[in-house]
Structure formats: structure tokens, C-alpha cells
N, C-alpha and C positions, 0 to 999 in steps of 0.2 A: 685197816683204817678205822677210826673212831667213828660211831653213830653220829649222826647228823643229830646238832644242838644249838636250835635258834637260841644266843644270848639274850633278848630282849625277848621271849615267851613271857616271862613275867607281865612285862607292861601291855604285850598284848591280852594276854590273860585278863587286868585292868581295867584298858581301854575297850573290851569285846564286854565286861562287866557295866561298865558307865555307860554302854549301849544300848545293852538289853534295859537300864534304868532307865533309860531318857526316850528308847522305844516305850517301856509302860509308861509312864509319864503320859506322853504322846497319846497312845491310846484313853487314859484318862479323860486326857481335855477334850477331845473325840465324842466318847462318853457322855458328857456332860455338855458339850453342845447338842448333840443329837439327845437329850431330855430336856434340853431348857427348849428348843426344838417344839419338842411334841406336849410342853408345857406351854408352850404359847401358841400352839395349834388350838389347843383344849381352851384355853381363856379365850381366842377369837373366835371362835363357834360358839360360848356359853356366853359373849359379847351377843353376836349376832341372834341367839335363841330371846336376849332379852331383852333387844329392839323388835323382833318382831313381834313378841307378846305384849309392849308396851301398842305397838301399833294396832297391835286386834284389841286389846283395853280402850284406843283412844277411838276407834271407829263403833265399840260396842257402848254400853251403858254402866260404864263403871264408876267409883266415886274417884272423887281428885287427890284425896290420900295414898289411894292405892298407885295410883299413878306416881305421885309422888315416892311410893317407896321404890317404884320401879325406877325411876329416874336417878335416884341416891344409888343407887345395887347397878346400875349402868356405868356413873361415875365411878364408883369403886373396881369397878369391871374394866375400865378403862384406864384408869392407874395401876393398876395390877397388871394387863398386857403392857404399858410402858415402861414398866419394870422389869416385865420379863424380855423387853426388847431391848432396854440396855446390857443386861444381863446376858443375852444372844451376844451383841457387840461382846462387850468381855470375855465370851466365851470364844470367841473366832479367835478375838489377838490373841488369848491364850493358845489355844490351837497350833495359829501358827507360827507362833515364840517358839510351842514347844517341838513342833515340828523341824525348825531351824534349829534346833538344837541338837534334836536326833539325830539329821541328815551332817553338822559337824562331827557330832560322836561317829557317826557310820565312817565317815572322810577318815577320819582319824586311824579308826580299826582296819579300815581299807590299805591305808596307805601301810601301815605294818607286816598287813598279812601279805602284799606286794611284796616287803624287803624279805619277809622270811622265803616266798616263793625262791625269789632272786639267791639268796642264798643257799637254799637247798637245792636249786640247779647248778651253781657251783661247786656245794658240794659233791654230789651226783657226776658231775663231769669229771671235778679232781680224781675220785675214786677209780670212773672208770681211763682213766689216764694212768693211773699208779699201777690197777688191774693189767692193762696192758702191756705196761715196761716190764712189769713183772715174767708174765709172757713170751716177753721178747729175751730178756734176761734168762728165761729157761733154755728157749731155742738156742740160745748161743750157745748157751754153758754145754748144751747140747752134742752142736756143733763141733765147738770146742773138741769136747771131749773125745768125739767122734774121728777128729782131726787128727787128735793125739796116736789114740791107739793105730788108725792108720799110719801115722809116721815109724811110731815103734816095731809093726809089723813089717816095717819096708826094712 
């Protein structure tokens, strides 16, 4: 009997290809939420290092300039975590775009590598079905023959 030959290899070939892309993909956006992450870890500590020096400035004897620059470098401190926090949002829907997407490609290559199973159990049975008759087609022929010569000898 012929070797087992999934016709649609091909497209699973493909579809296991646009997997592993949409699995990196995935992992990317991953990626870059866990740095926008730890990028806006870093702005709300260097946020909060510059309120509380502002606050030791304001209980100590400093001038109202400096004050003032601390205030300006706050503000911009505080638009820069806003930013990075939209930027987080953006980075999640991305995430889980790309995640949904992956887990379609996954579906997809699943549900192929399922039909090749399925067919390769069929094939696998047919064989050993054919393997058998085969078998049995000996024993007869066997038989038979076995049959014969005793007739002849009688």
C-alpha cells in the first residue's frame, strides 16, 4: 500500500507559518507593554522623587525660582506619565488584538492537524485491513492447496 500523504500538508505547512508569525507578533506587543510598563514605573517614581524635593525646598529656605523650576520639571513630569499611560492603553488593545489573532491562527492550524490525524487513522486502518485479507488470502490459498493434493492423493 502507498505511504500515508496528507493532501492539504501544504496549507498546513502555511497555516503552522502564519502561526509562528502571529505568535511573534504577539510576543512583540508583550514586549512592549511590559517596557511602556516599566517606563512609566520609572516616570512615577522620578514624578514622586520631585514632589518630595519640592516639599523639602518648600519647608526649607529656598528661593521661589527654584521652586518654580521644580514646579515646571513636575508638570512636564506629569505629561510625560500621561503619555506614557495612554501609550500602556495602546499597548494592552494591541496585546490583545494580537493575541486574538494568534489564538485564530492556533484554531486554524489545530483544526488541520485534527483532519490529518483523522486521515492517517484511516489510512493506518485501511492498511491494516488490506494487511489482513492478504493473510487470510494466504491461509486459503493454503488450504486450498492443501485440499487439492489430498484429493489427488486419494
Amino acid at each position: 500500500m502507498k505511504p500515508f500523504k496528507f493532501s492539504l500538508e501544504s496549507v498546513l505547512t502555511l497555516r503552522s507559518q502564519e502561526e509562528d508569525v502571529a505568535k511573534n507578533s504577539y510576543a512583540e506587543a508583550v514586549g512592549f507593554y511590559n517596557r511602556t510598563v516599566l517606563s512609566l514605573e520609572e516616570g512615577l517614581g522620578g514624578l514622586e522623587q520631585l514632589q518630595a524635593t519640592l516639599s523639602q525646598k518648600r519647608q526649607g529656605v529656598s528661593d521661589k525660582e527654584d521652586q518654580l523650576l521644580y514646579l515646571q520639571t513636575i508638570r512636564q513630569q506629569r505629561s510625560y506619565c500621561d503619555t506614557l499611560t495612554q501609550r500602556l492603553a495602546r499597548a494592552d488593545q494591541l496585546k490583545e488584538v494580537r493575541f486574538n489573532l494568534w489564538m485564530e491562527a492556533r484554531t486554524k492550524t489545530q483544526m488541520l492537524e485534527r483532519l490529518k490525524e483523522r486521515h492517517k487513522e484511516r489510512h493506518t486502518a485501511e492498511q491494516a485491513r488490506q494487511e489482513e485479507k492478504a493473510v487470510e488470502d494466504m491461509v486459503s490459498a493454503r488450504w486450498i492447496g492443501l485440499q487439492r493434493q489430498l484429493n489427488y492423493a486419494v
